[in-house]
C-alpha positions in Angstrom: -12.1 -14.6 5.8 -15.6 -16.6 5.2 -16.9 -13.7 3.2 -15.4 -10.6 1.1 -17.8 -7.7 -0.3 -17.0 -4.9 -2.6 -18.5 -2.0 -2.6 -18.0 0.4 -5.6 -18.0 4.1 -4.2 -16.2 7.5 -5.1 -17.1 11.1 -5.8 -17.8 11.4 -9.4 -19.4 8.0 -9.5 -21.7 8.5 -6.5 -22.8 11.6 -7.8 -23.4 10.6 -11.5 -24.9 7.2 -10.7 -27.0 8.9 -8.1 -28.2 11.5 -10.6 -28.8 8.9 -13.1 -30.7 6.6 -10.9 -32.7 8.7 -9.1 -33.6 11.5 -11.7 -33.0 9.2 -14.9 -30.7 12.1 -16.2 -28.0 11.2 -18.7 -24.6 11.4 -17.1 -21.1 10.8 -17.3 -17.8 10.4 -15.8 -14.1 10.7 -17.0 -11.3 9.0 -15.0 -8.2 7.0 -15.2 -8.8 2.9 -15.3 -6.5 0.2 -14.2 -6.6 -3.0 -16.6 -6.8 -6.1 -14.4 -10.3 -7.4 -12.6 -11.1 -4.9 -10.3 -11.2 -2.3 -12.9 -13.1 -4.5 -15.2 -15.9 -5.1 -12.0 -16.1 -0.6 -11.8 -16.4 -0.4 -15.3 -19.6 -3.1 -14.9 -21.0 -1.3 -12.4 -20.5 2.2 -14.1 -22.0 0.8 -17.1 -24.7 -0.9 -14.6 -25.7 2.3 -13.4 -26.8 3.9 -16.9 -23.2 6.2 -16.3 -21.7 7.2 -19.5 -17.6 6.5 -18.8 -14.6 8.0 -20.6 -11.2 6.7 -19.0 -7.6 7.1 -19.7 -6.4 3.5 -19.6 -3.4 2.5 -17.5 -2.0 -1.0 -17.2 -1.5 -2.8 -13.7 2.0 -3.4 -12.7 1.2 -3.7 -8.9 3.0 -0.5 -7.9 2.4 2.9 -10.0 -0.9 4.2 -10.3 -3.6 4.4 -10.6 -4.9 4.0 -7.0 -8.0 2.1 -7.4 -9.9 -0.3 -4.7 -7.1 1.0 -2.4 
């Protein structure tokens, strides 16, 4: 591959950051978090957004959840 993007997308974060961008209401989202470097680039964009987070932490082991950037 010569290129790679990522694109940070999904339900409660579209609508929240959507909300917050558009409307420049406060706003917030609770959801479970991986530890490694993709979870660390969501949380950056969440934050990014002006979108409060509160997440239940989970470490990576490459198998058990959670699912993210899957």
């Amino acid at each position: 591959a010569k290129t790679f993007d990522i694109h940070i997308s999904g339900g409660e974060y579209n609508v929240a950051a959507n909300l917050a961008d558009c409307f420049g209401l406060k706003t917030g989202i609770a959801s479970a978090m991986v530890d490694n470097g993709i979870g660390e680039l969501v949380e950056a964009t969440v934050r990014q957004m002006g979108v409060q987070s509160f997440y239940k932490r989970f470490k990576n082991d490459g198998v058990r959840g959670p699912n993210i950037a899957t």
